[in-house]
N, C-alpha and C positions, 0 to 999 in steps of 0.2 A: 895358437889360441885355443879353440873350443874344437873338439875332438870326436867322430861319430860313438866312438865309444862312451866319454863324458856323455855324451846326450842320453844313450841307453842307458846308462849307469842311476842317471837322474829320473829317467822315465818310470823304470821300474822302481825307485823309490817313492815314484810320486804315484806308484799305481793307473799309469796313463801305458792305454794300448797305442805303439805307434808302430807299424808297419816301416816305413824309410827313414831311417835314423839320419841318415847323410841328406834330406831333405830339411831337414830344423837345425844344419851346423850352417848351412847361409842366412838362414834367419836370425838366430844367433849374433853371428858374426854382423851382420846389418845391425843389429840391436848395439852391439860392441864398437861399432864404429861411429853410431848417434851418439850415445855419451863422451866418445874422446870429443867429439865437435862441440858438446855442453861444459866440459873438460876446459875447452883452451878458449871459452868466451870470455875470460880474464873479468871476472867478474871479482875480482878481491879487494880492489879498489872501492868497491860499493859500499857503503853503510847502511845498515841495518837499525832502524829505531822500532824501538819498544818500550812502550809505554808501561813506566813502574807500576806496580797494583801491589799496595800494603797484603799483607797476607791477612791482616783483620775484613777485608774486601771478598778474600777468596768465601766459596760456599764450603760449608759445614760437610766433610764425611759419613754418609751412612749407609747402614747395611740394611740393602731393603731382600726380605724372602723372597725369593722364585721358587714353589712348589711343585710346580707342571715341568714337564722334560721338554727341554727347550726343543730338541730335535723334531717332535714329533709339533711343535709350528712352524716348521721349514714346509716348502712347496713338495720339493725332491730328495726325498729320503731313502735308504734302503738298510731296515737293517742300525747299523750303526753310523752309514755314510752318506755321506750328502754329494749328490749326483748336480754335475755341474754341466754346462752346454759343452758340446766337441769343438776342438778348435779350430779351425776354418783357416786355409791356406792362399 
């Protein structure tokens, strides 16, 4: 499945400092084993309704200006990146 190395691989892409790599492959793996159980709730059987809406109903496209850097109304910025909480174990 999910590999200590795939974790690092990902971490440093994602620019996240993580100390125990083999620490987040059972996390992972728990994450990976939720979905097979969401997987086999055979939900196919189910139908789905949605209500038709003419596209004359939908609202009009348009391009409204944002002049201000959107970053700079973020809370937690640095720079060019926006600093997110640590993730808790």
């Amino acid at each position: 499945m999910v590999t200590e190395e795939e974790i690092e691989q990902v971490s440093k892409l994602m620019r996240i400092d993580i100390d125990d790599h083999k620490e987040y492959v059972d996390k992972v793996h728990t994450m990976i084993d939720y979905f097979d159980i969401l997987d086999s709730a055979g939900v196919e059987s189910e139908e789905i309704s949605m209500p038709e809406i003419s596209i004359n109903d939908l609202r009009s496209d348009e391009y409204i200006s944002f002049n201000e850097k959107l970053i700079e109304k973020l809370n937690h910025f640095r720079g060019s990146y926006v600093r997110a909480p640590k993730m808790s174990s």
